[in-house]
C-alpha positions in Angstrom: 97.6 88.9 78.7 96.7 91.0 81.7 97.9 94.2 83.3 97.5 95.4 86.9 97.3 99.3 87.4 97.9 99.2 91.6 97.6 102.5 93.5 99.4 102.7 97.0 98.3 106.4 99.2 100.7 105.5 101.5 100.7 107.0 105.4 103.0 110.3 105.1 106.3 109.0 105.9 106.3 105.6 105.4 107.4 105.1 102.2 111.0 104.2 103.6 109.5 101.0 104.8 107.3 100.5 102.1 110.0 100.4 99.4 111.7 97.4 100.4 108.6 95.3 101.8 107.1 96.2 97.6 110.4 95.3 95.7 110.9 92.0 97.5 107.2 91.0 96.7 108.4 92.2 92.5 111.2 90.2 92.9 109.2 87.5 94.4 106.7 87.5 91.5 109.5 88.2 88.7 109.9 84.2 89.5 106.6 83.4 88.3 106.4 81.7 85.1 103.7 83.9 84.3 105.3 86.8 85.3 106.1 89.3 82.0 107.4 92.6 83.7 106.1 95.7 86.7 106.8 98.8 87.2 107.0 100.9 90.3 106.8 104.8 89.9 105.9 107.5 92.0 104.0 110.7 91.4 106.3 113.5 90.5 103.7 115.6 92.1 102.9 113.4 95.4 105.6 111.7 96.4 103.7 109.6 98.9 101.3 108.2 96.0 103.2 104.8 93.9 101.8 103.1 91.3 103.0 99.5 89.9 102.1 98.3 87.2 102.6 94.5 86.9 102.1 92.8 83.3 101.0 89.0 83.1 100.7 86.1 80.5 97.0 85.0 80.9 93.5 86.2 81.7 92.3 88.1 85.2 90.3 84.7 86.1 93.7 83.1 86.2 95.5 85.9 87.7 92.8 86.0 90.6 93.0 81.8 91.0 96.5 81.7 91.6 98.0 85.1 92.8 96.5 85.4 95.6 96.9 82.3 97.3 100.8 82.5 97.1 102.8 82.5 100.2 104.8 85.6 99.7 101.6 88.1 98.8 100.4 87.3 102.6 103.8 87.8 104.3 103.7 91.3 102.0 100.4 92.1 102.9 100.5 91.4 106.6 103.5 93.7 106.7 102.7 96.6 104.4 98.6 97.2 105.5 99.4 99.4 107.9 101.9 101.6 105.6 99.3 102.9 103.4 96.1 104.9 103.6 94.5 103.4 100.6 95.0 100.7 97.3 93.6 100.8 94.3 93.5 97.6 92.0 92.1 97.9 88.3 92.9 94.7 86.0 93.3 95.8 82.5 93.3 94.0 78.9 96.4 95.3 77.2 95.4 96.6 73.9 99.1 97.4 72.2 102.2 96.8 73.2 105.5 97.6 71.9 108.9 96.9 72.8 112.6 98.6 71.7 114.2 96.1 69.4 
């Protein structure tokens, strides 16, 4: 399993069209068989600052060999680059996790 800690500084003022162009590409890879779940949350204390965090069966190698070539991460990155400042990626290895019952 492998988790993706994403950091969006968007451009003051764009998160309105940032929003939509980020959930379609969640619901886009909610479809993926290896697909477990993501979050999108925004600092309480910068609003213009999101994070997602995606979750995914499999390693970061096989995250990295087939993520990036699907056809719905370029149409999402040609349209958001210019809506944020800076993006942070960090792969993590998931050391607990828990679920409600």
């Amino acid at each position: 399993m492998v988790s993706l800690y994403v950091r969006f500084n968007l451009v003051p003022g764009r998160k309105d069209q940032f929003l939509p162009r980020i959930n379609a590409l969640i619901d886009a890879m909610s479809a993926e068989p290896d697909f477990v779940s993501a979050v999108l949350s925004e600092d309480a204390e910068s609003p213009d600052v999101l994070v997602l965090f995606e979750v995914w069966n499999g390693t970061a190698d096989q995250w990295l060999e087939v993520q990036p070539t699907r056809t719905y991460r370029a149409g999402y990155t040609n349209a958001t680059n210019d809506l944020f400042d800076t993006k942070e990626v960090h792969f993590l290895t998931p050391i607990c996790i828990k679920q409600r019952k």
